[in-house]
TORLOPA-530921 format. One record per residue (C-alpha): residue in three letters; x, y, z. Coordinates in steps of 0.25 Angstrom, whole numbers. Each point is the difference from the previous one (the first is absolute). Layout:
<'ALA'; <X; Y; Z>>
...
This chain:
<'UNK'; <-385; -131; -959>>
<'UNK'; <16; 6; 2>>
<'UNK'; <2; -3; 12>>
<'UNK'; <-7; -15; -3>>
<'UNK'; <9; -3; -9>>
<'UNK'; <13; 6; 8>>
<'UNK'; <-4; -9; 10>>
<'UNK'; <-2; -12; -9>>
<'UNK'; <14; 2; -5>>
<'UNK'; <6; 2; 14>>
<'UNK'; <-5; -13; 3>>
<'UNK'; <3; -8; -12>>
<'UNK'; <15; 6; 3>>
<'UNK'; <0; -4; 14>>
<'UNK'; <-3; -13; -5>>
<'UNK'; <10; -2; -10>>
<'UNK'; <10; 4; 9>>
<'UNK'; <-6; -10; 13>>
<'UNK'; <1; -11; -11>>
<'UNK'; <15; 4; -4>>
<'UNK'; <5; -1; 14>>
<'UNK'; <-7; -13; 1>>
<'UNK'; <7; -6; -11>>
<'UNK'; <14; 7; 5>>
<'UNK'; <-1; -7; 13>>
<'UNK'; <-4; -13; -6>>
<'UNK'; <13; 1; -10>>
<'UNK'; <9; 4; 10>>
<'UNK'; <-8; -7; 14>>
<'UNK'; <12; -4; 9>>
<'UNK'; <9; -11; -1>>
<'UNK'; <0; -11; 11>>
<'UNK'; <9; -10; -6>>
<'UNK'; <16; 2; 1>>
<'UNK'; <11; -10; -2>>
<'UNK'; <13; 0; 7>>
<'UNK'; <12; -6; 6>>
<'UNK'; <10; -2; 10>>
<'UNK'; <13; -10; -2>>
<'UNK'; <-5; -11; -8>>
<'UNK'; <-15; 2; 4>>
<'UNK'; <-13; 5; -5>>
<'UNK'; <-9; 9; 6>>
<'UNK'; <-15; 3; -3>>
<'UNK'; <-5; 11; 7>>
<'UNK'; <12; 0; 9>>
<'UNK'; <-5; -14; 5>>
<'UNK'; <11; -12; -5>>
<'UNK'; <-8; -8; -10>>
<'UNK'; <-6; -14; 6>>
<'UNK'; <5; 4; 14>>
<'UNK'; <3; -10; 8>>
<'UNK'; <-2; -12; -10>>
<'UNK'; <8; -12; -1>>
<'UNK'; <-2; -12; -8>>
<'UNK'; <10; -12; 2>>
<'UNK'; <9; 6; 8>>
<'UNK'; <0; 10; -11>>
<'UNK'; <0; 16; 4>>
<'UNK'; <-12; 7; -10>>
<'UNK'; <0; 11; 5>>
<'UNK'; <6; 12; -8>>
<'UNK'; <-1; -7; -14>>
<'UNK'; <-11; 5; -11>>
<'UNK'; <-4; -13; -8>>
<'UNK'; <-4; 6; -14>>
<'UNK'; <-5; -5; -13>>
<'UNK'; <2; 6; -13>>
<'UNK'; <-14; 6; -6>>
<'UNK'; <7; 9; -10>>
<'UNK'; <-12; 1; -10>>
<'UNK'; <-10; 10; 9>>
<'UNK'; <1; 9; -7>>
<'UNK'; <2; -7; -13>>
<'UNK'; <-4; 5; -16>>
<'UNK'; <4; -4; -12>>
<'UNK'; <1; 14; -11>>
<'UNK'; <4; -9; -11>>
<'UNK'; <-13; -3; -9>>
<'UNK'; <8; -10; -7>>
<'UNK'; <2; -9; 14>>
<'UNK'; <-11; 5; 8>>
<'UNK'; <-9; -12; -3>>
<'UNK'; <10; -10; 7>>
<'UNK'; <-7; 5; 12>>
<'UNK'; <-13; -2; -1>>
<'UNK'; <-8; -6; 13>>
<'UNK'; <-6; -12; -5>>
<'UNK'; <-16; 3; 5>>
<'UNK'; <2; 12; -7>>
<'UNK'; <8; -2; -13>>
<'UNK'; <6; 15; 2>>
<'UNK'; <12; 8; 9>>
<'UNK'; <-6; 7; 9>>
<'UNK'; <11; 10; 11>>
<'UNK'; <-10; 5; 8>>
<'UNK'; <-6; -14; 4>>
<'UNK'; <15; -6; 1>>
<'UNK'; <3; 11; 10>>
<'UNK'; <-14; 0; 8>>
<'UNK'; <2; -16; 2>>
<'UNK'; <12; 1; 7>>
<'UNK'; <-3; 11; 9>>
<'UNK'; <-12; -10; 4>>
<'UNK'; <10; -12; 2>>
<'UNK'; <10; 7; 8>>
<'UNK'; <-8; -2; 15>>
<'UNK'; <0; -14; -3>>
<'UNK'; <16; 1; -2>>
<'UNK'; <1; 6; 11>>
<'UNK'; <-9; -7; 11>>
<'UNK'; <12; -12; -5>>
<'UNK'; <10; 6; 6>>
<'UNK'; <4; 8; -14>>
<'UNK'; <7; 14; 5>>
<'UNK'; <6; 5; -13>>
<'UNK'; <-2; -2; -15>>
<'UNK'; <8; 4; -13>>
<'UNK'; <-8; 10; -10>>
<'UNK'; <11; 6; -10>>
<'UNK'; <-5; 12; -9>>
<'UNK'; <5; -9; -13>>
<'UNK'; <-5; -13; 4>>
<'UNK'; <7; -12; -3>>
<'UNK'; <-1; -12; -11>>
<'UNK'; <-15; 0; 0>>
<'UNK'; <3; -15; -8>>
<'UNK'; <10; -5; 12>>
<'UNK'; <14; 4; -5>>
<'UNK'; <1; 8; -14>>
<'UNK'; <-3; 13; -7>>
<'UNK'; <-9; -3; -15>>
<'UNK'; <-3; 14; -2>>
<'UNK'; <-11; 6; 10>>
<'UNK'; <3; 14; 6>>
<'UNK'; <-5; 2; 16>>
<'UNK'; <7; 12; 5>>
<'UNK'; <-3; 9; 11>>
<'UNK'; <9; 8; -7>>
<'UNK'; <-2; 8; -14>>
<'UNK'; <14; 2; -10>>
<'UNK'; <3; 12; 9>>
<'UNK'; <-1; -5; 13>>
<'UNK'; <-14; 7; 4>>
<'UNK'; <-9; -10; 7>>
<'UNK'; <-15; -4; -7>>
<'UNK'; <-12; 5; 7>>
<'UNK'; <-10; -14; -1>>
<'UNK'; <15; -9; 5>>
<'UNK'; <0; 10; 11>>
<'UNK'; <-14; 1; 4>>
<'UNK'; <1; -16; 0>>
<'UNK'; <13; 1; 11>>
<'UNK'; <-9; 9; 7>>
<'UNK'; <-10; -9; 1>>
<'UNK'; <11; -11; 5>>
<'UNK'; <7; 8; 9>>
<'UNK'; <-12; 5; 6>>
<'UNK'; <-5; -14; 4>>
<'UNK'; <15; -6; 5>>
<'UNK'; <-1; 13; 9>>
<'UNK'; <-13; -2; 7>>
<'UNK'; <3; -15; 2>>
<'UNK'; <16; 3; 4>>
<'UNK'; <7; -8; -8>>
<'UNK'; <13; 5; -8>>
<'UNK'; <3; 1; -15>>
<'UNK'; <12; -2; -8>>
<'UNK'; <0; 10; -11>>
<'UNK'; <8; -4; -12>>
<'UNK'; <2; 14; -8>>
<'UNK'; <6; -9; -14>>
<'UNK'; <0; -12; -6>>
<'UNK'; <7; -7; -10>>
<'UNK'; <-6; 0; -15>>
<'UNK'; <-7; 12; 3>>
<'UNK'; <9; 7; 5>>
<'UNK'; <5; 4; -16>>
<'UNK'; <-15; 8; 1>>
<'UNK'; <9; 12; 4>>
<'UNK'; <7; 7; -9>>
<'UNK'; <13; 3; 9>>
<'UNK'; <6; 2; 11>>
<'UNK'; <-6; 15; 3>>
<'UNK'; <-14; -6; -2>>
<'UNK'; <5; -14; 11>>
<'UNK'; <4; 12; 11>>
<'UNK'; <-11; 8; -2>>
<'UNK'; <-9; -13; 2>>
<'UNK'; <6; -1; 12>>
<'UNK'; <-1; 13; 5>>
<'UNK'; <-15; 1; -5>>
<'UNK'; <-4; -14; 8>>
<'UNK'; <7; 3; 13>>
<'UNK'; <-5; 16; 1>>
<'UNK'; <-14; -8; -3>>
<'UNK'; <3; -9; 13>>
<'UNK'; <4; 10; 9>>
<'UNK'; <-12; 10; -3>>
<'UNK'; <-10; -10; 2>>
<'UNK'; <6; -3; 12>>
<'UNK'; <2; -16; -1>>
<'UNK'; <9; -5; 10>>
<'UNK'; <-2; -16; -2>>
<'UNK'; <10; 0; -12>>
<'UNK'; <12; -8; -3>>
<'UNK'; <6; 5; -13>>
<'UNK'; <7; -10; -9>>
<'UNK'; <7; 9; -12>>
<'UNK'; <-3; -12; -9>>
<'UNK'; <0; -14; -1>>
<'UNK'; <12; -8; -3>>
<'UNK'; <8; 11; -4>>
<'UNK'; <12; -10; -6>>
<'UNK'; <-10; -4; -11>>
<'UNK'; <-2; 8; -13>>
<'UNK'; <-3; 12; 4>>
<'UNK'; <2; 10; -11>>
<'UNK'; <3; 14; 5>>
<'UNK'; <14; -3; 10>>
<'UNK'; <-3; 8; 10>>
<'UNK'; <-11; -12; 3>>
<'UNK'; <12; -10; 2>>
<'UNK'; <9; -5; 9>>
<'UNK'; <11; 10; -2>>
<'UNK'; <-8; 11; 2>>
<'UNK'; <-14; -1; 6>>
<'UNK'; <5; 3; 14>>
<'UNK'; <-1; 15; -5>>
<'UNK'; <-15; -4; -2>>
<'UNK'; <-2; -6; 17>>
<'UNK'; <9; 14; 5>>
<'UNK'; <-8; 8; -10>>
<'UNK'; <-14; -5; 6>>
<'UNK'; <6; 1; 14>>
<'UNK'; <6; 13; -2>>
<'UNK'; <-13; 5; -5>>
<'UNK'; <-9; -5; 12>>
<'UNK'; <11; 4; 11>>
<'UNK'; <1; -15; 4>>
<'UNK'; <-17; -1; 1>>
<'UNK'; <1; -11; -12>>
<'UNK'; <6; -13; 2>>
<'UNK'; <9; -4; -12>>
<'UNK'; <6; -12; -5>>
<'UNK'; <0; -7; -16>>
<'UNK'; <2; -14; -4>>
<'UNK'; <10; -12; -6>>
<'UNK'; <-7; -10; -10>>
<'UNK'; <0; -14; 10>>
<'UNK'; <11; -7; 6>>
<'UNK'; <8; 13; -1>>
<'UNK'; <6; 9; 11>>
<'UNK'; <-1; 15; 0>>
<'UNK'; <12; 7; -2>>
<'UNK'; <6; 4; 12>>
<'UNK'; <-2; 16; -4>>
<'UNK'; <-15; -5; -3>>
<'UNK'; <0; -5; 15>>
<'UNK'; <7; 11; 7>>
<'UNK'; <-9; 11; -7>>
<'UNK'; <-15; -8; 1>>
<'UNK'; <-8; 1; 13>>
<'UNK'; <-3; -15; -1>>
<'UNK'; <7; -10; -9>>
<'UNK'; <-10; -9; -10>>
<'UNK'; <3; -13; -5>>
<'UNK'; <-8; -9; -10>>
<'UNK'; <0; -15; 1>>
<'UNK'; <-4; -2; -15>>
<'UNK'; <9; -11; -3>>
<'UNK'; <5; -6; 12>>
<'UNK'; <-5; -15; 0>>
<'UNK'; <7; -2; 14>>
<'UNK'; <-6; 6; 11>>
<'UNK'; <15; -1; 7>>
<'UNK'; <6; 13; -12>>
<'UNK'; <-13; 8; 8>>
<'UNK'; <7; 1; 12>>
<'UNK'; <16; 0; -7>>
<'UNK'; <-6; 14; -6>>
<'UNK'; <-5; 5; 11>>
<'UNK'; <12; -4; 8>>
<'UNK'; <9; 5; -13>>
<'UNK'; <-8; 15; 3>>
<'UNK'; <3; 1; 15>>
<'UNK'; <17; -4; -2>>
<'UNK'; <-1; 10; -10>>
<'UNK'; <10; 14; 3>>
<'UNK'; <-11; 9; -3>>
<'UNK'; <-9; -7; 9>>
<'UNK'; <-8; 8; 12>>
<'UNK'; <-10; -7; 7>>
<'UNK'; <-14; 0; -8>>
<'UNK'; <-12; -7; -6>>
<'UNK'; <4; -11; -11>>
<'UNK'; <-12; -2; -6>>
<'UNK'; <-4; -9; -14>>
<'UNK'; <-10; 6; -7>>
<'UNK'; <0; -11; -11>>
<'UNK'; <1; -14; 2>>
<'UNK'; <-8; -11; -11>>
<'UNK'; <3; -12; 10>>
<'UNK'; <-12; -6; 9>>
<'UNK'; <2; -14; 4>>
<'UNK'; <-7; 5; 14>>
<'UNK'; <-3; -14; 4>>
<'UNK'; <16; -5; 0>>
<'UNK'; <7; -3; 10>>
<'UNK'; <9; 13; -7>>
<'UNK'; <-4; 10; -9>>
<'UNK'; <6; 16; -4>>
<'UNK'; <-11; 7; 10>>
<'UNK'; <5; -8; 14>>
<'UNK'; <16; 0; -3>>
<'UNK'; <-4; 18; -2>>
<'UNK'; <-8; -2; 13>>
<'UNK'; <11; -9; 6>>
<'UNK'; <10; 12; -4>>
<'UNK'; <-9; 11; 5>>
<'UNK'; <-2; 5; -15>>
<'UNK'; <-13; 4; -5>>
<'UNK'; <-5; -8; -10>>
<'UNK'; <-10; 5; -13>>
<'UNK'; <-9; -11; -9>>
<'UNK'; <-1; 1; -14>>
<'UNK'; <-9; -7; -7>>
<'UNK'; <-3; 0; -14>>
<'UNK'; <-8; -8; -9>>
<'UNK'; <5; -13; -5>>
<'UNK'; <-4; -3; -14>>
<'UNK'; <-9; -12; 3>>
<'UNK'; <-7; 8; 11>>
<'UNK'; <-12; 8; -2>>
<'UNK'; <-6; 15; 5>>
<'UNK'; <0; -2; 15>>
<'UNK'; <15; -4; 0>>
<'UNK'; <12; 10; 1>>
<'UNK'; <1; 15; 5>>
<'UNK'; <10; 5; -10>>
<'UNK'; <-9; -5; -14>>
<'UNK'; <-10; 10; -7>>
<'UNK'; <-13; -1; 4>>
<'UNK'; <3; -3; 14>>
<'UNK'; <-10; -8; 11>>
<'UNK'; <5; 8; 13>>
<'UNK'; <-9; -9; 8>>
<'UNK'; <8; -12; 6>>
<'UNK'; <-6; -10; -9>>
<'UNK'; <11; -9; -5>>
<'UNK'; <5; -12; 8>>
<'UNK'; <14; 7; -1>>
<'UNK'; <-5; 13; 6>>
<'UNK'; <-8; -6; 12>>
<'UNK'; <15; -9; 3>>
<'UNK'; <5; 13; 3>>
<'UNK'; <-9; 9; 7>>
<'UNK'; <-3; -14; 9>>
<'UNK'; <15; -1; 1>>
<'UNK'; <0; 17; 3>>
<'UNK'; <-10; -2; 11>>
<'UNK'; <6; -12; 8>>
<'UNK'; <13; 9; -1>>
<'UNK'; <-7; 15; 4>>
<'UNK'; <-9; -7; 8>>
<'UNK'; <-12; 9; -5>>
């Protein structure tokens, strides 16, 4: 009966340790995605992205078209405000379901020609524009990172490296950054994510310190003046492994220390009516003294008009920019409409969204 029992207990310990390598191995399975670039160019997987495309007379090749989808990984810790959020068929918020739908949608992104998307780890304005009170923070007040936000960006992460597409990581975001409690707990954040990147091993990652750094951000070392120490300290931290680069609220050009230090300068279109200032800021970027050759790429830009004769997204393409959609929901629109406004429909379901994925295919020629 001893030696029945030993044995039992040898096995049951074989298997618990069978089912911990298998669960290692799924955690850590290699990464097959990696972003890079050369001059002014992407690269995925070494290959230069939309190789060989042209479309009127245009070169494609070695942009990366985006769209803003910064509410992935979205929550709302704020009792008072979480019911702003609730899904209509539902009457209640609900992280998990927000997360699971967009990993569903992201195949259809990408059989459109969609290469790159922006999730940022505080979200955006989950009304369009403005900050009413809601906390959506990757972060807690001392900079450590929230297990269920992280195990939502897994999930993310995961999916855009099996299907090779590229995200835009924004570390901060205005209105929420004042979730932590000073500048020790904003560099530790920092570190914490980045170290997080590295040992998982994901290499299809552009880092953007945090969105429109010129627009009330509280803690200093998160503006203009200063958040250059941020993109060096990310660099320095991954030996040059992570691309690094920040953003201006629209219609603004990067300081030139911004430009020198970023791996690829960002621009936002918000507010630029004339399709013509598109390409006068992207030109205003390359005449710059701090100018090297790199991507320019607008990860923000609320103008459509894809069936005019101009619009924001051909006068990038006509510079050789990319060009990112952001789309929020108008007040008169309803649940499919916008990918910024909580809940979001992450199918392309609106008229506005099917313009530019149509438009994004004719282009890419997916």
């Amino acid at each position: 009966m001893t030696k029945r029992i030993i044995r039992m207990k040898y096995a049951f310990t074989i298997a618990i340790l069978l089912s911990t390598i298998c669960l290692c191995s799924y955690s850590y399975k290699p990464k097959t995605t990696s972003v890079s670039i050369q001059g002014e160019q992407f690269y995925i997987n070494d290959q230069i992205t939309y190789k060989n495309r042209y479309w009127k007379g245009n070169k494609i090749e070695g942009l990366l078209f985006n769209s803003r989808m910064v509410q992935g990984i979205f929550d709302d810790l704020n009792s008072d405000t979480r019911d702003n959020f609730k899904y209509p068929d539902s009457n209640k918020w609900d992280a998990e379901r927000n997360t699971a739908e967009f990993v569903n949608a992201m195949e259809d992104w990408k059989a459109h020609g969609l290469l790159s998307f922006t999730l940022n780890l505080q979200g955006g304005s989950p009304l369009g524009y403005g900050n009413h009170g809601w906390i959506n923070s990757t972060f807690d007040s001392l900079g450590n990172l929230r297990e269920d936000y992280m195990n939502r960006l897994e999930k993310i992460l995961e999916r855009s490296n099996e299907l090779g597409m590229v995200v835009i990581l924004g570390y901060f975001y205005f209105g929420q950054d004042e979730q932590l409690k000073d500048e020790q707990a904003v560099l530790k954040a920092v570190d914490n994510i980045t170290h997080w990147i590295l040992e998982k091993g994901y290499k299809n990652i552009l880092i953007e310190i945090n969105n429109e750094c010129d627009i009330k951000y509280d803690h200093p070392i998160l503006q203009p003046q200063r958040v250059s120490e941020l993109i060096k300290r990310v660099q320095d931290i991954s030996g040059h492994k992570l691309l690094v680069s920040t953003s201006y609220s629209g219609n603004k050009i990067p300081s030139s220390e911004i430009i020198a230090s970023s791996d690829f300068v960002l621009l936002h279109g918000n507010g630029v009516k004339d399709p013509e200032r598109i390409k006068e800021m992207v030109e205003l970027v390359r005449q710059s003294e701090s100018y090297s050759p790199k991507p320019i790429l607008f990860n923000e830009d609320d103008h459509f008009d894809f069936d005019k004769e101009s619009y924001n997204l051909l006068s990038a393409t006509e510079s050789y920019a990319s060009w990112g959609y952001f789309d929020f929901r108008m007040k008169w629109e309803d649940y499919n409409s916008g990918f910024q406004s909580v809940p979001v429909d992450w199918t392309i379901s609106s008229d506005r969204k099917k313009a530019f994925f149509n438009k994004l295919k004719e282009i890419t020629g997916y």
